[in-house]
N, C-alpha and C positions, 0 to 999 in steps of 0.2 A: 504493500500500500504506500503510495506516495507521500511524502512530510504536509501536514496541513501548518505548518511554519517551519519558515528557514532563518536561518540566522548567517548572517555576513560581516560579521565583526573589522574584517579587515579590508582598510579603504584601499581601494586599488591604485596603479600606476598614476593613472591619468584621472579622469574625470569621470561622474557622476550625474544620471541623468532621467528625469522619471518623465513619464507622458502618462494621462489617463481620457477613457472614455473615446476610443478611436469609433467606434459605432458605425463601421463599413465604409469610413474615409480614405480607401488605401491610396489614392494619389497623395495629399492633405500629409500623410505618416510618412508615405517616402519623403517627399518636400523640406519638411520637417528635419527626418533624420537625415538625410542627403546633405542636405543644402543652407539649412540654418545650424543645425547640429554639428554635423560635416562628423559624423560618427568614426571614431577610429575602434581596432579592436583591443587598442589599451582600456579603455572604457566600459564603465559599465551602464546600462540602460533598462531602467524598471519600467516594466507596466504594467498599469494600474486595472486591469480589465475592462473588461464591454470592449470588445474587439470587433464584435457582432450586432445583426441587426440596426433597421433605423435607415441609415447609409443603406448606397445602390453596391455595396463590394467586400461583404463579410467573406469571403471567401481569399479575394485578393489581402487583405489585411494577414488572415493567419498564413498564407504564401509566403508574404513578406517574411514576417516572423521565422518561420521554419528557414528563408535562403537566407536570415541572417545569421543563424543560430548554427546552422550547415557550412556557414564559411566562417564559424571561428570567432565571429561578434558575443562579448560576454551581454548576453540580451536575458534575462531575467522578469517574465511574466506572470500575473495573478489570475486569481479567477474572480470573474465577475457574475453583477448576480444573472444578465443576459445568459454568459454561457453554464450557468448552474441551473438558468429554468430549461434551458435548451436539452444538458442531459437527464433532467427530469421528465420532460415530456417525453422523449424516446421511450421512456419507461411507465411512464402515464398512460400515455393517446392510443389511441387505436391508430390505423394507416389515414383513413380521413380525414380525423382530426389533425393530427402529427401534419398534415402535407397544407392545411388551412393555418395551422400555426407559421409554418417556416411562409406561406404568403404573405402573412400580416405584420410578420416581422423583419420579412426582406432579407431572407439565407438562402437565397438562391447559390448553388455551384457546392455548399455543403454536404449537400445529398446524393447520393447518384441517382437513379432513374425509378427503384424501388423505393426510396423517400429513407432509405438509410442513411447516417452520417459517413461517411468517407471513412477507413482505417487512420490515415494517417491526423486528420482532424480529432474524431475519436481517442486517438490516442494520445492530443494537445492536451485537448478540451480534460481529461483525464487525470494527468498530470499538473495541474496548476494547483499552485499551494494558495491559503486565505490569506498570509501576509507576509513580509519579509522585517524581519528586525536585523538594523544597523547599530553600528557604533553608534551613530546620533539621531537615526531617525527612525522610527514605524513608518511600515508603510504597507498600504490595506487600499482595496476600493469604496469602504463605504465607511467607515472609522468602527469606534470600539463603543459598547453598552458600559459605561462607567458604573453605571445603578446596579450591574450584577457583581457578584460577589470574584466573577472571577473574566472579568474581561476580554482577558486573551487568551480565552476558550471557548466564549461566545462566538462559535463560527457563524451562525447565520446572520448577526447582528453585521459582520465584518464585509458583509454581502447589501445588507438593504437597510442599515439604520441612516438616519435622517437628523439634520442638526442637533448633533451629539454636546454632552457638557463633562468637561475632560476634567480629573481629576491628577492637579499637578503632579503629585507628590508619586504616583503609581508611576511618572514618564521617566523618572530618575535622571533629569536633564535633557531628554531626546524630544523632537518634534514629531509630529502625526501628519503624513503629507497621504491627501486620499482622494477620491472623487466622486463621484453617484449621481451627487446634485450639481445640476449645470448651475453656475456661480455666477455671476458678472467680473466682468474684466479688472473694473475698478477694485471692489472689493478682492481682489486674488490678489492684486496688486499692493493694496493697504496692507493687507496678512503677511505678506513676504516682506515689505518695507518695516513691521512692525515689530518684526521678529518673532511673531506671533506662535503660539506652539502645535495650533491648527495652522493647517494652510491646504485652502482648498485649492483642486486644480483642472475640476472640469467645467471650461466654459463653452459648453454645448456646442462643438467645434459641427455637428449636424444640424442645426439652427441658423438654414442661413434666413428664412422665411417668416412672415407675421406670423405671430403665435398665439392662441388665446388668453396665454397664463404667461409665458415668459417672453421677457426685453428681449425681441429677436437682435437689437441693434447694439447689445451688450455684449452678444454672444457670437458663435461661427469661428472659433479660431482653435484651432489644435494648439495646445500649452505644451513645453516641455520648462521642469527646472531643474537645472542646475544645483547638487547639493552642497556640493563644494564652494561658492563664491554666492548661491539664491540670485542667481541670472533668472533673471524668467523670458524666454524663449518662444516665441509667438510666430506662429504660421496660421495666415488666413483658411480658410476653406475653399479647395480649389478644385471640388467636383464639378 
């Protein structure tokens, strides 16, 4: 069974680098990591899940992933709560149901022809741990349940909680860098500038459009930061 937390104690060569909430942007992530990032593989690169869904290219996004991880880039992924409902439903839905989910969520090229997941996706989506612990930082897609007795064991909490209230003293000096909730620009901004011990980092980089409920004009931009120097790292959406 795979580690449901990793621990990375030791800061690597070069630099440090986290992105969350890719949600089917695979142009937007290469852009990103290509071209603003300029990724070497001294470096190490966290992601924060939702790779899937939403976006027109959950399929290209774990592509990426896998020829980076294939040619030797220290690339370091989580699970989100997208791709933990995705292997639930496998295990859930009947065939019709299952094949009406993956349209509504826009996982087209995941499946093959019998609405199965792919081996080698299958055995991504499988493998992804709930959070990774640094010398200075946590890092989770959705943050940590403080109110329970035991935090960081709360796995599903790590997956789908919602404006969380951290309890200092449990961080032993480390910050909580996460995503879930698409954020505004500004506010990710102020958090990083504040030194703050949250810091949130998805700004619905899939939001390029009026929204009922969220500032579409806040938002649309794939984040990455920098743990090393808190660069925050900003690529428009360029689906």
């Amino acid at each position: 069974m795979h580690k449901k937390h990793i621990k990375i104690l030791e800061k690597p060569k070069a630099r440090r680098f986290v992105i969350s909430d890719i949600h089917g942007c695979s142009k937007t992530f290469k852009a990103l990591v290509e071209n603003k990032i300029q990724l070497t593989k001294d470096d190490h690169l966290f992601l924060l899940g939702d790779y899937i869904d939403k976006g027109i290219d959950s399929a290209g996004v774990i592509d990426y992933i896998l020829y980076l991880k294939e040619n030797d880039f220290q690339v370091f992924p989580l699970m989100g709560n997208h791709e933990f409902n995705l292997l639930e439903a496998t295990q859930e839905y009947n065939e019709r149901m299952f094949r009406l989910f993956l349209k509504i969520n826009k996982c087209k090229g995941i499946v093959d022809e019998k609405s199965k997941i792919k081996p080698h996706y299958l055995a991504f989506f499988k493998s992804l741990p709930y959070y990774y612990e640094l010398e200075d930082y946590h890092l989770v897609h959705a943050g940590f349940d403080f109110r329970n007795e035991k935090p960081f064991e709360n796995y599903k909490a790590m997956l789908e909680i919602r404006r969380f209230q951290v309890k200092i003293e449990l961080l032993k000096g480390k910050k909580i860098v996460y995503g879930h909730q698409p954020t505004n620009l500004t506010d990710i901004q102020k958090s990083i500038a504040n030194y703050a011990p949250l810091i949130p980092l998805d700004n619905g980089c899939v939001y390029t459009k009026p929204h009922k409920v969220l500032d579409y004009k806040q938002l649309g931009n794939l984040c990455s930061l920098n743990l090393n120097s808190l660069e925050l790292i900003i690529q428009k959406n360029i689906e």
